[in-house]
N, C-alpha and C positions, 0 to 999 in steps of 0.2 A: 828264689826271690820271695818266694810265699814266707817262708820262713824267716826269713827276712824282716818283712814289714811285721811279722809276730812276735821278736824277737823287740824290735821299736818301738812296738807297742807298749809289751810289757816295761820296757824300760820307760816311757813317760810317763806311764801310769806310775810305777814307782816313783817318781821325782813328782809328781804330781800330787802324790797321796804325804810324802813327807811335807813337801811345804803347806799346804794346803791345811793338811793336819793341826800341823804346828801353829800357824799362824792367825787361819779364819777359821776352821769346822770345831763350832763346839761343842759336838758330837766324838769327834775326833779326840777331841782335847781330852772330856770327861773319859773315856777308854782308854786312855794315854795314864793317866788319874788312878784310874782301877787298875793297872795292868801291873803295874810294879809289885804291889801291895798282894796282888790276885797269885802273880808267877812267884813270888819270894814263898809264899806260905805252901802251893800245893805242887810247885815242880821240882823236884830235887836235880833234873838236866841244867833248866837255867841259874839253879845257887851255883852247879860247876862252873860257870862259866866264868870268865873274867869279864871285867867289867864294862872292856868293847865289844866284846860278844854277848854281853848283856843286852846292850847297845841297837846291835845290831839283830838278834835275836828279836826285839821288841819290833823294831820297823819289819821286819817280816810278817811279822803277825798284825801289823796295821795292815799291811798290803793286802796279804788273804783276807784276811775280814772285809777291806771293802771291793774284793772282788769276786764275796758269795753272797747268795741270799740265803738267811737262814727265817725260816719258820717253823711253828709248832703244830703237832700232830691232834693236840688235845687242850686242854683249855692251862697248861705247862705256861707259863710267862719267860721267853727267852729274853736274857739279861745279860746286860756286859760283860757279867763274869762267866757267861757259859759262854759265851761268843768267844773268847780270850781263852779257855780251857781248851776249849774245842780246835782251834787254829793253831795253840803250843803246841799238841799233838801233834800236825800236821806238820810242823815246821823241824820238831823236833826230830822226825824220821827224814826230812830234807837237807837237815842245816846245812851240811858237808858240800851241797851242790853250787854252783856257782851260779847256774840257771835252772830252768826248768821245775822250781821248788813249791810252784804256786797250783797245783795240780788242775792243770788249764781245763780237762776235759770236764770235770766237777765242777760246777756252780750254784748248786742249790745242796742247801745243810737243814736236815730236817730234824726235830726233837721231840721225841715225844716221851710221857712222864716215866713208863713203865713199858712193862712188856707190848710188843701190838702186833695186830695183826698183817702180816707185809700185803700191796694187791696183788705184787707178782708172782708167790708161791702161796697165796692164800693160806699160809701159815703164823705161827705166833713166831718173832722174831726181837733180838736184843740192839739190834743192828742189821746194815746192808748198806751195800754199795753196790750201785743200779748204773751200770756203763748206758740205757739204754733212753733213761728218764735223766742225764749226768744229775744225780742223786745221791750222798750219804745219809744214811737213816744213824741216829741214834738211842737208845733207851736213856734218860738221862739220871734213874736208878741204876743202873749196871754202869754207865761213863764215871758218875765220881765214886763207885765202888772199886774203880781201876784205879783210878787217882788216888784214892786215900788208902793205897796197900803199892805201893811203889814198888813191892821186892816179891811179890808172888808170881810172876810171870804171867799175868791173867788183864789183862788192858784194853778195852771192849777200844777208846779212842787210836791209840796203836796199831791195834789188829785192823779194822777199819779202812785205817790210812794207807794201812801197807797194802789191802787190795787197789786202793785210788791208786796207788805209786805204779805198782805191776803194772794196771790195767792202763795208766796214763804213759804208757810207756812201750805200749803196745797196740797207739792210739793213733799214733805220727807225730805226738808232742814229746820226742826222746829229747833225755838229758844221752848225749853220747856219751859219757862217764858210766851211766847205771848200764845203760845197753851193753858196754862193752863186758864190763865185769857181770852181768847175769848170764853170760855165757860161762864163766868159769864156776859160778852158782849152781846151774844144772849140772856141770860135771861131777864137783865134786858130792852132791847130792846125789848123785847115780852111786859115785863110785862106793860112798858110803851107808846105799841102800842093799850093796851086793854086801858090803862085810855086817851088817846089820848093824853096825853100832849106833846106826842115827835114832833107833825104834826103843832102842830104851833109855832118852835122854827125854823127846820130846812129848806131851802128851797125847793122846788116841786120835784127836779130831784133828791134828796135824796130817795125817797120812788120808786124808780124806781126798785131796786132790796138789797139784805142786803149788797152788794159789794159796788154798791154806797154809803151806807149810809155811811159805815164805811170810806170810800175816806174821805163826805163832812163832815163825825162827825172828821177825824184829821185835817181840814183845819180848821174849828170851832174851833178845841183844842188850837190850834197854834196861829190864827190871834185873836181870840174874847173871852179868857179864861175867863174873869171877867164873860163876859153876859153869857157863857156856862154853866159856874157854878152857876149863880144864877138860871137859867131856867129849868137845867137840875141837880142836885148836884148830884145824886145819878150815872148816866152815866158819868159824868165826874170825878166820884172819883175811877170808872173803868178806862176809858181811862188813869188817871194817872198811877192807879196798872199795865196796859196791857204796856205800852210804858215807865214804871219805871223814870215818869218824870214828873215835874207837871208847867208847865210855866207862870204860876202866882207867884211866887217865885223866891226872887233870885238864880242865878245860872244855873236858867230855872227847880229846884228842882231835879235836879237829885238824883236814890235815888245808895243805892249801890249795884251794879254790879259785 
C-alpha cells in the first residue's frame, strides 16, 4: 500500500509539474526556453531521438529538476544550463524505465567549481554519491569535460548516476525491470571474470568493487557502444535488456516501456 500512495505521488507531481510549467511558472517557462537549445548543442543521446521522445525526454528532465535541490560547493553560480546538463544525464541512463526514473532516494545535487575536498572520506574528490546525506557531488570541471568528449568513455555525470541508479535500487525504490535483469548482470559478470575477458576491455578502476564496474560498464554503454558490443556482446545485450535501451540504434533503441 506504501508503495502505492508513492507510486501517486510521483505521478501528480508529474501532471503537476507539466501543467503548471507550461502555463504559470516562469521559472519553468524560462528552462523549458534553455532546454532545447542547451540538449541540441551538448547531448548527442537526445539529437537520436525522434521527435516524441525529444518530447518526452524533455518533461523528464523538468520533473527531476523540480524534484532536486541543487546547490553550489563554492562561490560556482548554478545555472539553468547546468541544472539541464546535470538531469539529461540522469534521465538518459533511466529513459527505457517506465517508472522509477526519478532517482527518489537522491534529492540534493551539489556543484562545485573544481576539484574538492569530500567530508566523508576527507579526501579530494571529482564527484560522489552519498546514500547516507541522499547526496550527488559534482566537479563541474570534470562534468562538461564528459560532455564535450561524448566518445571516450570517461563521463564523471554517467558514472555518478549509475552509482544513484545501483544504490536507488537497492533502497526499496525498485524499478522491477532493473531488479530483475541485475541479476542476470552479476551472472554474467562472474561468468566473464572466470574466462578474463572483461579485464582487458574495461579500464583499472572498474574492478575496484561491482559498484564501480557497473558505473564505468554505463559510461562504456553510452559513449563506446559499437567497441562494447564487439568486445563484450554477451554483457552488452544485458545492459541493453537492464536499461530497456540499446544506443547503437536509432532512436537510442528504446524498447517499450
Amino acid at each position: 500500500m506504501f508503495r502505492l500512495y508513492i507510486i501517486l505521488f510521483f505521478v501528480f507531481v508529474r501532471i503537476f509539474v507539466a501543467v503548471y510549467g507550461r502555463y504559470f511558472n516562469p521559472k519553468l517557462r524560462r528552462l523549458r526556453e534553455c532546454m532545447h537549445k542547451t540538449l541540441h548543442q551538448h547531448s548527442p543521446y537526445y539529437r537520436n531521438l525522434n521527435s516524441k521522445e525529444q518530447k518526452h525526454f524533455e518533461e523528464r528532465v523538468l520533473v527531476f529538476i523540480s524534484l532536486k535541490r541543487f546547490y553550489r560547493f563554492d562561490n560556482l553560480k548554478v545555472s539553468d544550463e547546468m541544472k539541464i546538463l546535470i538531469a539529461s544525464a540522469a534521465i538518459q541512463i533511466s529513459f527505457g524505465f517506465s517508472d522509477g526514473y526519478e532517482y527518489e532516494v537522491f534529492s540534493n545535487i551539489a556543484i562545485s567549481e573544481k576539484e574538492y575536498e569530500s567530508e566523508q572520506t576527507k579526501k579530494m574528490h571529482y564527484g560522489e554519491t552519498n546514500l547516507g546525506k541522499s547526496l550527488i557531488v559534482f566537479s563541474w570541471k570534470r562534468f562538461m569535460e564528459g560532455v564535450k568528449d561524448p566518445h571516450d568513455s570517461v563521463n564523471l555525470g554517467l558514472h555518478e548516476f549509475a552509482h544513484a541508479l545501483f544504490l536507488n535500487n537497492v533502497s526499496g525504490y525498485s524499478n522491477r525491470h532493473f531488479v530483475q535483469t541485475a541479476t542476470q548482470w552479476h551472472a554474467t559478470v562472474a561468468e566473464l571474470e572466470q574466462k578474463q575477458a572483461i579485464y582487458d576491455f574495461f579500464r583499472s578502476y572498474a574492478f575496484s568493487n561491482r559498484m564501480e564496474l557497473f558505473a564505468v560498464s554505463v559510461e562504456y554503454f553510452f559513449e563506446i557502444p559499437q567497441s562494447f558490443h564487439t568486445h563484450l556482446p554477451q554483457l552488452y545485450a544485458v545492459m541493453c535488456r537492464m536499461l530497456n535501451q540499446n544506443p547503437m540504434l536509432p532512436n537510442n533503441g528504446i524498447g517499450k516501456r
